[in-house]
C-alpha positions as CSV (number, residue, x, y, z in Angstrom):
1,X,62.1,38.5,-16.5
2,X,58.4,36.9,-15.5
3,X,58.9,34.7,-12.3
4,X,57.0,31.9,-12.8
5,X,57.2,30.5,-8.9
6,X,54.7,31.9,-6.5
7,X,57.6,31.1,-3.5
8,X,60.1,33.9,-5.9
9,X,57.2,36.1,-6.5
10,X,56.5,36.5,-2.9
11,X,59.7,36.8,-1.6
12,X,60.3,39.4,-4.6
13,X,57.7,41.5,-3.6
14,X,58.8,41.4,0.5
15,X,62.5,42.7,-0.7
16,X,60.8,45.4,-3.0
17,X,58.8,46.4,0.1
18,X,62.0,46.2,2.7
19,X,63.9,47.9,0.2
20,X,61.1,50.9,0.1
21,X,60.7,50.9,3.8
22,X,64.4,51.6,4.0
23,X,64.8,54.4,1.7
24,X,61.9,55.9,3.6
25,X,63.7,55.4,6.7
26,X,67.2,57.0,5.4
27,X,65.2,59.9,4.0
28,X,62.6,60.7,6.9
29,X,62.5,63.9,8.4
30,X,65.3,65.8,6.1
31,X,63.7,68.4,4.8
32,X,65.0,68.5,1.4
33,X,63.5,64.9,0.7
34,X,59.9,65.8,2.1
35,X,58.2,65.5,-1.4
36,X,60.4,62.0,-2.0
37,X,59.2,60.9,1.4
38,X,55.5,61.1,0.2
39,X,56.4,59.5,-3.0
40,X,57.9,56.5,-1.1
41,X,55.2,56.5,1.0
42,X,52.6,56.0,-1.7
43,X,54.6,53.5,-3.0
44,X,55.0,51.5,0.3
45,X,51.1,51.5,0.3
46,X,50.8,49.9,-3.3
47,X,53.1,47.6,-2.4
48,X,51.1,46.4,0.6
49,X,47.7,46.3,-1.1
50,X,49.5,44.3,-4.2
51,X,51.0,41.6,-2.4
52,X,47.8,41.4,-0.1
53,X,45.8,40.7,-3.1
54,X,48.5,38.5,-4.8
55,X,48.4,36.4,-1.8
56,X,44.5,36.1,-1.8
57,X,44.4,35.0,-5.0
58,X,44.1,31.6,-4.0
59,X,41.3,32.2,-1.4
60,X,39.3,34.3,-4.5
61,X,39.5,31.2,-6.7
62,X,38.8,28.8,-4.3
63,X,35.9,31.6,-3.2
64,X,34.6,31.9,-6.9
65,X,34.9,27.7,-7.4
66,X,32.6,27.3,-4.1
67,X,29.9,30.1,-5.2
68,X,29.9,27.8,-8.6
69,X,28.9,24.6,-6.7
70,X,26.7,26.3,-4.3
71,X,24.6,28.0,-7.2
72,X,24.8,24.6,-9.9
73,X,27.2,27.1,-12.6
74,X,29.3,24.2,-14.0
75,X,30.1,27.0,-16.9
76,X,32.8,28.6,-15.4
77,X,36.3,27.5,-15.7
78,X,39.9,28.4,-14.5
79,X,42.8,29.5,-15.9
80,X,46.9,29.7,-14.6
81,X,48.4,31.7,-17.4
82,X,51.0,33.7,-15.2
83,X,50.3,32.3,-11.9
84,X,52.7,29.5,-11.2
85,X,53.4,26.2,-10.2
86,X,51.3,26.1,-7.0
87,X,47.9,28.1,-8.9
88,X,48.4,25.9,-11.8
89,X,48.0,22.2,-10.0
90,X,45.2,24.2,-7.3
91,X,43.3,25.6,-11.2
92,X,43.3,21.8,-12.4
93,X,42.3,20.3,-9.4
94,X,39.0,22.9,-9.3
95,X,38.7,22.3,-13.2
96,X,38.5,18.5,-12.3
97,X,35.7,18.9,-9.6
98,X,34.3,21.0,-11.9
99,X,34.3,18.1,-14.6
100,X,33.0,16.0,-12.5
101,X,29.8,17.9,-10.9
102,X,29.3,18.2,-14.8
103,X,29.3,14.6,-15.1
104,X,27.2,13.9,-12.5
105,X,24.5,16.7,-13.3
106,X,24.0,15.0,-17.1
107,X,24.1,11.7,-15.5
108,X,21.1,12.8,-12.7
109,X,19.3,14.6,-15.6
110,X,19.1,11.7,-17.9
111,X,18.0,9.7,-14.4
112,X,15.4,12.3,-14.1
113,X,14.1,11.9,-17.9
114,X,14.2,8.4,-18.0
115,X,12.0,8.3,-14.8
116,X,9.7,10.9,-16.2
117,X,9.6,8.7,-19.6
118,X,8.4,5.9,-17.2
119,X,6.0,7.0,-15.3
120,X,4.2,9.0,-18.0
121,X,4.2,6.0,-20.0
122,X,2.4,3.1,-17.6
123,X,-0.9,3.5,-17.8
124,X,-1.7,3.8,-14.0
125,X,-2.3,7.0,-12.8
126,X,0.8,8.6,-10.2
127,X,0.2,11.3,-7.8
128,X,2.5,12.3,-6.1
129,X,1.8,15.4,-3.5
130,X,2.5,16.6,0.2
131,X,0.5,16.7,3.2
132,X,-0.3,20.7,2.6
133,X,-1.7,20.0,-0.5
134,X,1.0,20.8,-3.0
135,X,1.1,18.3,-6.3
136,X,4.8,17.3,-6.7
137,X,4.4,15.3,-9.9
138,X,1.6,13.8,-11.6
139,X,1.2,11.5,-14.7
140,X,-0.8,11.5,-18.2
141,X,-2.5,8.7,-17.2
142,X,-4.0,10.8,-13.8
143,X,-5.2,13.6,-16.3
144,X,-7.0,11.0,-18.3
145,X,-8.9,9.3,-15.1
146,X,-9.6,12.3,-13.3
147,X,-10.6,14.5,-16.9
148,X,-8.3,17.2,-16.1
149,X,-5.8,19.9,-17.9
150,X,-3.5,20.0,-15.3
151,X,-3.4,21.0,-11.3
152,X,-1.0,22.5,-8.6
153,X,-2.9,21.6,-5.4
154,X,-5.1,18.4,-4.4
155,X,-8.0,21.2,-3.7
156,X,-8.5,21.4,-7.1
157,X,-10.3,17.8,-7.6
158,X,-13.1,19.2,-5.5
159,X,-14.2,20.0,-8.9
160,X,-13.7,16.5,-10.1
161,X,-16.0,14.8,-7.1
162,X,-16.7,16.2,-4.2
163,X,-15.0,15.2,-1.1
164,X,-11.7,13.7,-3.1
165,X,-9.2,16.5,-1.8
166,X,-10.6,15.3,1.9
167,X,-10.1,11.6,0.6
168,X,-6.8,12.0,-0.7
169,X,-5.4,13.7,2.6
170,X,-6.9,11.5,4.8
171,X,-5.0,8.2,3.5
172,X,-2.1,6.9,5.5
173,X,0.7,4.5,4.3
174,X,-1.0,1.0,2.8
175,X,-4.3,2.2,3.0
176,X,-6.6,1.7,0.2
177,X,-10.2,2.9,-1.4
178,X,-12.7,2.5,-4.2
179,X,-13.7,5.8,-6.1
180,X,-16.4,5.9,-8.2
181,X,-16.4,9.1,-11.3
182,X,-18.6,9.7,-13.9
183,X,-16.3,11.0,-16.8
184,X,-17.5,11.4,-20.6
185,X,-20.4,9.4,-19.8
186,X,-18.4,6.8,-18.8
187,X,-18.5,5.0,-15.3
188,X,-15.1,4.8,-13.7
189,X,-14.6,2.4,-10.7
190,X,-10.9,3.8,-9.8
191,X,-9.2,1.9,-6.9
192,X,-6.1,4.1,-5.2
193,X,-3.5,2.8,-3.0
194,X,-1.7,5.4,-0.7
195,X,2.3,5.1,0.1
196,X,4.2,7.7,2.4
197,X,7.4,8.6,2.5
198,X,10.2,11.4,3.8
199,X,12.1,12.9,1.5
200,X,14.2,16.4,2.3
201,X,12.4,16.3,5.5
202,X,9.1,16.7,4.1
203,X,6.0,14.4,4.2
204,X,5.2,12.8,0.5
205,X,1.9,10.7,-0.2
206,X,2.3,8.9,-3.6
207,X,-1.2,8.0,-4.7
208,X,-1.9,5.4,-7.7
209,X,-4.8,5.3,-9.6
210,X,-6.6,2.3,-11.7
211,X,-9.6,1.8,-13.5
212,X,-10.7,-1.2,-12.3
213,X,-14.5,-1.4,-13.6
214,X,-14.1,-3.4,-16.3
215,X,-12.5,-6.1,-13.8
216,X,-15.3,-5.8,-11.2
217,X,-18.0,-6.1,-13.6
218,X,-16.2,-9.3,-15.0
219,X,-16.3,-10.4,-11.2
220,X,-19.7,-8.8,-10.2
221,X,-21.2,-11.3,-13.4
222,X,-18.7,-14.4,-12.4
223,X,-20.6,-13.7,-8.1
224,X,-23.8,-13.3,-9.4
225,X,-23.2,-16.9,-11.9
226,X,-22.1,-18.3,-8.7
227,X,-24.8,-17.5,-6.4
228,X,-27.5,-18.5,-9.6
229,X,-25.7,-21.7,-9.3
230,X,-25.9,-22.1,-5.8
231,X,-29.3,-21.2,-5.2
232,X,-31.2,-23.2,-8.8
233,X,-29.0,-26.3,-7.2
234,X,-30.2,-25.8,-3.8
235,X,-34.1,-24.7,-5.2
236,X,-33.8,-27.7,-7.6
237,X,-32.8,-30.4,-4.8
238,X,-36.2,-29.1,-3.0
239,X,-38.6,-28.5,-5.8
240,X,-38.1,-31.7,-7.5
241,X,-39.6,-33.6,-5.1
242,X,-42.2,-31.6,-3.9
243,X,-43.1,-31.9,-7.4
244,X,-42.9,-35.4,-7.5
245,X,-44.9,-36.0,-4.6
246,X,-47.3,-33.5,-5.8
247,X,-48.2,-35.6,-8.5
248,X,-48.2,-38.7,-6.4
249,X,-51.2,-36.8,-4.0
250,X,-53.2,-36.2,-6.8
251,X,-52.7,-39.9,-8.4
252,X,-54.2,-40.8,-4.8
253,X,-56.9,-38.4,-4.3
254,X,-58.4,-37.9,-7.6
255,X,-60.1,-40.1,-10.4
256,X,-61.0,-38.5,-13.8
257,X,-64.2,-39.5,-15.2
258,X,-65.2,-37.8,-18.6
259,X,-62.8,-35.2,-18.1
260,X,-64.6,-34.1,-14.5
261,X,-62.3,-34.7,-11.4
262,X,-63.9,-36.7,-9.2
263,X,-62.5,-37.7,-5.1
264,X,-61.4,-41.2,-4.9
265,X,-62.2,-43.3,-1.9
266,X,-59.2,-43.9,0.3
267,X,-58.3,-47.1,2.0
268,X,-56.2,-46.8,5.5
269,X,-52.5,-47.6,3.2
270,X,-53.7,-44.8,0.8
271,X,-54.4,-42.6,2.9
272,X,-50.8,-43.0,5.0
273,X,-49.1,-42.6,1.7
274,X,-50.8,-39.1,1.0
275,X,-49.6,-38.0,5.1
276,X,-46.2,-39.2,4.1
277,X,-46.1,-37.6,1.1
278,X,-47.7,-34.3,2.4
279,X,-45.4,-34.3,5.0
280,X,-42.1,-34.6,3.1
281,X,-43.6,-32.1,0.9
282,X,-43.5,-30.0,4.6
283,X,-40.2,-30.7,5.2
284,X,-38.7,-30.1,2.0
285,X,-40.7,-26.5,2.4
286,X,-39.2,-25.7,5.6
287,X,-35.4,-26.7,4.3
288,X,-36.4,-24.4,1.8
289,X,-37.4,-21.4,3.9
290,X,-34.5,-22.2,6.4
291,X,-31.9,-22.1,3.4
292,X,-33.5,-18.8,2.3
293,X,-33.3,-17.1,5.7
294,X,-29.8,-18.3,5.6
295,X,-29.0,-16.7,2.8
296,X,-30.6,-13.3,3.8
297,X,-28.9,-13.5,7.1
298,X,-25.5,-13.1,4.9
299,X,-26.7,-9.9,4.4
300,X,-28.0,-8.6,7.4
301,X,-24.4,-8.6,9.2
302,X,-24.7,-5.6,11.9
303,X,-22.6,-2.5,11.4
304,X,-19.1,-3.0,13.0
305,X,-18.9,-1.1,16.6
306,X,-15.4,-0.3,16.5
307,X,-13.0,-0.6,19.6
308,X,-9.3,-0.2,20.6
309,X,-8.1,-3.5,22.5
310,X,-5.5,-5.2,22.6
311,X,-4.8,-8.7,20.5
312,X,-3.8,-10.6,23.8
313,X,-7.7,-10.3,25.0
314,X,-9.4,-11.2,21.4
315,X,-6.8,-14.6,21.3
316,X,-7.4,-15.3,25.5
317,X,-11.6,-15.6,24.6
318,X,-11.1,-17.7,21.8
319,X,-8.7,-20.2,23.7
320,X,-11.2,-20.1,26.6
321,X,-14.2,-20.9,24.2
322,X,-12.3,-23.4,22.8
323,X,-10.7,-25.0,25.7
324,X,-12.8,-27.8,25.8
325,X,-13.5,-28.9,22.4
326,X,-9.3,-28.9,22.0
327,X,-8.9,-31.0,24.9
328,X,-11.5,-33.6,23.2
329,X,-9.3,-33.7,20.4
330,X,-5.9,-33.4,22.4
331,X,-4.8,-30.2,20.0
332,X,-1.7,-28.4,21.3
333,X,-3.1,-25.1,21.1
334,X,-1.2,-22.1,21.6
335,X,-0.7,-18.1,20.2
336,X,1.9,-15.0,19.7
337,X,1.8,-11.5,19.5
338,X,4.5,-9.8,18.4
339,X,4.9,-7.4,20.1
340,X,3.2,-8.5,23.2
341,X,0.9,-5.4,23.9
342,X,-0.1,-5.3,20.2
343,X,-3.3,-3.2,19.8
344,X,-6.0,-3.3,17.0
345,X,-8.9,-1.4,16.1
346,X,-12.3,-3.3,15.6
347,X,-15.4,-4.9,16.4
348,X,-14.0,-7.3,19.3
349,X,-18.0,-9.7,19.0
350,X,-17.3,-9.9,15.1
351,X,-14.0,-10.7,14.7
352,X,-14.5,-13.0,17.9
353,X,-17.0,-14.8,15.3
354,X,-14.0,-15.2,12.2
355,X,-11.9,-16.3,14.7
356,X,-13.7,-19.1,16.4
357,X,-15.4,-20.2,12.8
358,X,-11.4,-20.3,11.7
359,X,-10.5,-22.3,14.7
360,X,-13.6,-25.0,14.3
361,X,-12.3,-25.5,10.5
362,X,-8.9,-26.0,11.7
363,X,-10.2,-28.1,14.4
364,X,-12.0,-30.5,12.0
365,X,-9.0,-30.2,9.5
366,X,-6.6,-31.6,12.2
367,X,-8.8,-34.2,14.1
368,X,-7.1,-37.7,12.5
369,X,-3.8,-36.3,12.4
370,X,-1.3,-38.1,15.1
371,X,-0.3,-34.9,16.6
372,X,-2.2,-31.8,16.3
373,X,-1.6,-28.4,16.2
374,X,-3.3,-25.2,15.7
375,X,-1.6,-21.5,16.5
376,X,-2.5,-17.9,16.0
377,X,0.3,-15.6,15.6
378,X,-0.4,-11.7,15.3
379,X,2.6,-9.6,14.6
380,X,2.5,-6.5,11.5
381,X,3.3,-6.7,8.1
382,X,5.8,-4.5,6.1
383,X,2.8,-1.9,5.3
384,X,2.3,-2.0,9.2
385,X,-1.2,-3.2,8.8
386,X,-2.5,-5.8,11.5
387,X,-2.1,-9.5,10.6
388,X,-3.7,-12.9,12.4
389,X,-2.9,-16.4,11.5
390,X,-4.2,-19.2,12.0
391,X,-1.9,-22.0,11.4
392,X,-2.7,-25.7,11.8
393,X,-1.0,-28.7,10.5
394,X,-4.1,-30.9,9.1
395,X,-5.0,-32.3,5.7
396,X,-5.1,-29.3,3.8
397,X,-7.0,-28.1,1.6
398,X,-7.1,-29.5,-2.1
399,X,-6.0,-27.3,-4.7
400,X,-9.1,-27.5,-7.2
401,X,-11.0,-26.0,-4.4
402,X,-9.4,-23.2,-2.8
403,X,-10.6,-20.5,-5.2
404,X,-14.3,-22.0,-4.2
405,X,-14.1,-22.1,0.1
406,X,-15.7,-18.8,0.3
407,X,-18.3,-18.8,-1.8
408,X,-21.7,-18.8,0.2
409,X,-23.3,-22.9,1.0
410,X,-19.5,-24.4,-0.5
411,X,-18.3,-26.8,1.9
412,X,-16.7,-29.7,1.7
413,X,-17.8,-31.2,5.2
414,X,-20.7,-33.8,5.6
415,X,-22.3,-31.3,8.2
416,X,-21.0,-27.7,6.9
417,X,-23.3,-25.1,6.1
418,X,-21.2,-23.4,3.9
419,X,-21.2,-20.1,5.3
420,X,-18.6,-19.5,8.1
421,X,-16.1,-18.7,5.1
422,X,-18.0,-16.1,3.6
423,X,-19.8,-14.7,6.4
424,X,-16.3,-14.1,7.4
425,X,-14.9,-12.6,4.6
426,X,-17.8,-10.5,4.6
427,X,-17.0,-9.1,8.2
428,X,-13.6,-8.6,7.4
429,X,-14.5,-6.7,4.5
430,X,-16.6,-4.6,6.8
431,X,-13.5,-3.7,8.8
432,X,-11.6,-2.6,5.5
433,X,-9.6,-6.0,5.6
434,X,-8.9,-9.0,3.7
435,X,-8.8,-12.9,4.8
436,X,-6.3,-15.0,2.3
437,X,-5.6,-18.6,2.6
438,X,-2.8,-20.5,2.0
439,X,-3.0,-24.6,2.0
440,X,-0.5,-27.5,1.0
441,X,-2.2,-31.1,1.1
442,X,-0.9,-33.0,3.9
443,X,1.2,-30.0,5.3
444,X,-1.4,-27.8,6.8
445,X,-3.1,-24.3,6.1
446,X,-2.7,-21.1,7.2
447,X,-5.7,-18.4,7.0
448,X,-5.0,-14.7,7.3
449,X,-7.2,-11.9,8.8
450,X,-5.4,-8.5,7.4
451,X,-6.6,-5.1,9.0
């Protein structure tokens, strides 16, 4: 008869074993029974080692179903045939975990493919590698930019350009750059953002990559259109009448006789008219030259001497330059950091500059309103980069415009120059930042210095 119940079995096997370590007892010691006494013996010892193993059984399963799970083998499976009641619901339940893990494992490895599929598809390049070097992943369209079979280590694009590996491990979190390559004769403008994240307690940088020369040479041709514009308007205004009164001087001075020019003889009202018209001609020069060195001193901003100071000082100067021209116009004026000892990194006399040429274009955009307003507000955005607003609730700005506020002599003001925008823009883009703008007619605007 099998026993089916591990309870029987066990209990079986302890009466087998009392009933061996009796006879051994009745029989010990007489002589006649020594060879029997052995015999028992051995058999009290196999008894012992039997049940010990049958009552491990459970703890070699559950040892065998562990090493399974530690070492990923969802192959193995586990039987009851003869081992009861108790072993048969314990071998199901391991079979189900099993099951499951299996489950799990196809449904992480079609994750893994389909996230592969993706980011070999897009066509912007994905590098993803950690701070000693290593490349964890890296997409088709990487291999394409960068002209290269394959690679294991960032070190490896020293070949590419020169100084890239440095570039690459230098970027933080948000940060961005402009590479240049030549590749199959072909200039590439590529323009990589940085992200960094933990994962497995270990540093990642993921790195993507796009060609964005084709979209800067669009814009490079739009500026240039722009600042033709600009500058044949502004030439134009001056040179017509210079040229007008050019003509009038010579009506004035000369007489032609048979072709030969000959000096006419003024009177005192001719000869007023040719000062006035020589003069205007000397005005219209100098706006000219004036609007010229303008334009040149757009390009002569200094080279940023950066510093590590705190937001509270940069918004205290400006509020104490301005102190007087707000009270003129009764502006509640007022700023917050967030958090309160904020500190930034940059030229404290340039950005000094954006900010008061921010606050004077508030200033004039909230002078007929009933009760104005103007506030700066510093606090970090989700990248942690550095961000200042300046907030005021004047006309705003209308919407066929705003594209055109920083381009160089556009204003919109009687007595604007046109520059404060973009020399701003132009200092920010000095400091690796950005200035946006967002306006609603009516409601207000809000500019935004982003280091």
């Amino acid at each position: 008869m099998v026993y089916k119940n591990f309870r029987i079995r066990i209990v079986f096997r302890v009466m087998l074993l009392f009933c061996s370590v009796f006879a051994l007892s009745m029989i010990w010691g007489a002589e006649a029974y020594r060879i029997s006494c052995f015999i028992i013996l051995a058999i009290i010892v196999l008894q012992v080692i039997e049940l010990i193993a049958y009552a491990e059984r459970t703890n070699r399963k559950l040892s065998q179903f562990l090493l399974a799970i530690k070492h990923a083998d969802f192959t193995s499976s586990f039987h009851y045939e003869e081992s009861g009641k108790n072993f048969k619901q314990l071998t199901d339940a391991f079979n189900d975990v099993i099951d499951e893990f299996k489950k799990y494992r196809a449904e992480k490895e079609e994750k893994h493919n389909y996230l592969q599929t993706v980011v070999q598809h897009v066509n912007i390049g994905i590098l993803v590698y950690m701070r000693d070097g290593k490349v964890d992943m890296y997409n088709k369209a990487v291999r394409d930019l960068l002209g290269i079979p394959g690679m294991k280590n960032i070190h490896e694009l020293e070949t590419v350009r020169k100084g890239l590996p440095d570039l690459l491990m230098r970027m933080k979190s948000g940060e961005k750059n402009l590479l240049k390559l030549y590749h199959n004769d072909e200039i590439h403008q590529i323009s990589i953002l940085a992200t960094e994240f933990r994962m497995h307690n270990e540093s990642y940088i993921l790195v993507s990559m796009q060609d964005i020369h084709t979209q800067l040479e669009e814009k490079e041709i739009e500026a240039w259109q722009k600042m033709i514009r600009v500058l044949t308007h502004e030439i134009m205004n001056s040179m017509t009448p210079i040229s007008s009164l050019s003509d009038t001087i010579t009506e004035l001075l000369f007489d032609e006789n048979d072709g030969q020019k000959q000096i006419r003889q003024l009177d005192q009202e001719d000869l007023e008219g040719v000062y006035d018209a020589i003069h205007t001609i000397t005005n219209r020069a100098q706006g000219l030259l004036n609007f010229v060195e303008v334009y040149r001193n757009l390009t002569r901003i200094p080279k940023p001497n950066f510093r590590y100071f705190e937001v509270r000082n940069l918004f205290e100067r400006a509020r104490l330059l301005m102190k007087a021209r707000m009270g003129e116009n009764q502006i509640d004026f007022s700023y917050e950091i967030f958090p309160e000892d904020m500190m930034i990194t940059a030229d404290p006399d340039l950005i000094d500059q954006v900010i008061i040429n921010l606050i004077v274009n508030a200033i004039d955009a909230v002078k007929h309103i009933d009760r104005p307003i103007i506030k700066l507000l510093a606090f970090k955005n989700h990248n942690n980069r550095v961000c200042i607003e300046i907030r005021d609730n004047g006309q705003g700005i209308k919407p066929d415009i705003l594209d055109k506020i920083f381009m160089p002599f556009f204003t919109s003001k009687k007595s604007g120059s046109g520059i404060g925008l973009s020399l701003s823009r132009q200092i920010m883009h000095l400091h690796k930042g950005s200035v946006a703008v967002k306006s609603k007619l009516n409601e207000g605007s809000v500019f935004t210095l982003i280091f």
